[in-house]
N, C-alpha and C positions, 0 to 999 in steps of 0.2 A: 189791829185785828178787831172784828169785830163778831157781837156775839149772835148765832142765829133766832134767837127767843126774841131778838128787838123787830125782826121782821115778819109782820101783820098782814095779816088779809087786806085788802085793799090798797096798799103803797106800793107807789108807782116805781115802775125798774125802769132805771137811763143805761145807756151806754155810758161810754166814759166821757165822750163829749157833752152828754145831757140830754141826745135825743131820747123820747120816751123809746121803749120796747113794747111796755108789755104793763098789768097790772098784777099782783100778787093774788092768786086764789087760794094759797095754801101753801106751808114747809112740811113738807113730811122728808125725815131720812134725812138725809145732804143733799135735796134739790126743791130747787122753789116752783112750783106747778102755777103755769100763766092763766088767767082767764080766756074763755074763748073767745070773747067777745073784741080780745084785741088782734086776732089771730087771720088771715085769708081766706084759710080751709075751716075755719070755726070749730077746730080743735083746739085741744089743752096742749102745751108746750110744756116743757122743762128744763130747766138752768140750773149745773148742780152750782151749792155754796161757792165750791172751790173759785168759780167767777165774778165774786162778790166782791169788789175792790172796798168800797165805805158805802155807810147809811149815815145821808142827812137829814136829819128830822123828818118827813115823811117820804123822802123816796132811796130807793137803794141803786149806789152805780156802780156797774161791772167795770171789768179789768180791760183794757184797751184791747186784749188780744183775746177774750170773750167770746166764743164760736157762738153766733145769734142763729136763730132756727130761720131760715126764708118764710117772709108772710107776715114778721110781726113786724113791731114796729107803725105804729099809724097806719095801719093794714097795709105797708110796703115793704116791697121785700128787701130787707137790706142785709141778707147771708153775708158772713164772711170768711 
């Protein structure tokens, strides 16, 4: 388990294989709100906690089964 105070503005979110998502702009609540700048439509995203598998030193990886929003990811869409 891990705790949501360790995850920072700036640290990069992977899937569970490692591809990037997305970057951290902000935890508020139980979800992490993505920057826009990683996004298609150049909106803000959101991933609650609950898809947080671990944080390694600066980036956080989701849970294999992680419903990723279309658009993020290296601005490609890789919905799942």
């Amino acid at each position: 388990m891990f705790e949501k105070l360790r995850i920072k503005e700036h640290m990069e979110v992977s899937d569970a294989k490692g591809r990037h998502v997305g970057t951290v702009d902000e935890v508020k609540d139980e979800m992490i709100r993505l920057t826009k700048s990683d996004s298609m439509d150049g909106k803000h995203h959101v991933l609650p906690l609950a898809d947080v598998d671990k944080i390694e030193e600066n980036r956080v990886y989701l849970k294999e089964d992680a419903k990723i929003p279309i658009g993020l990811g290296n601005k490609a869409s890789v919905g799942l």
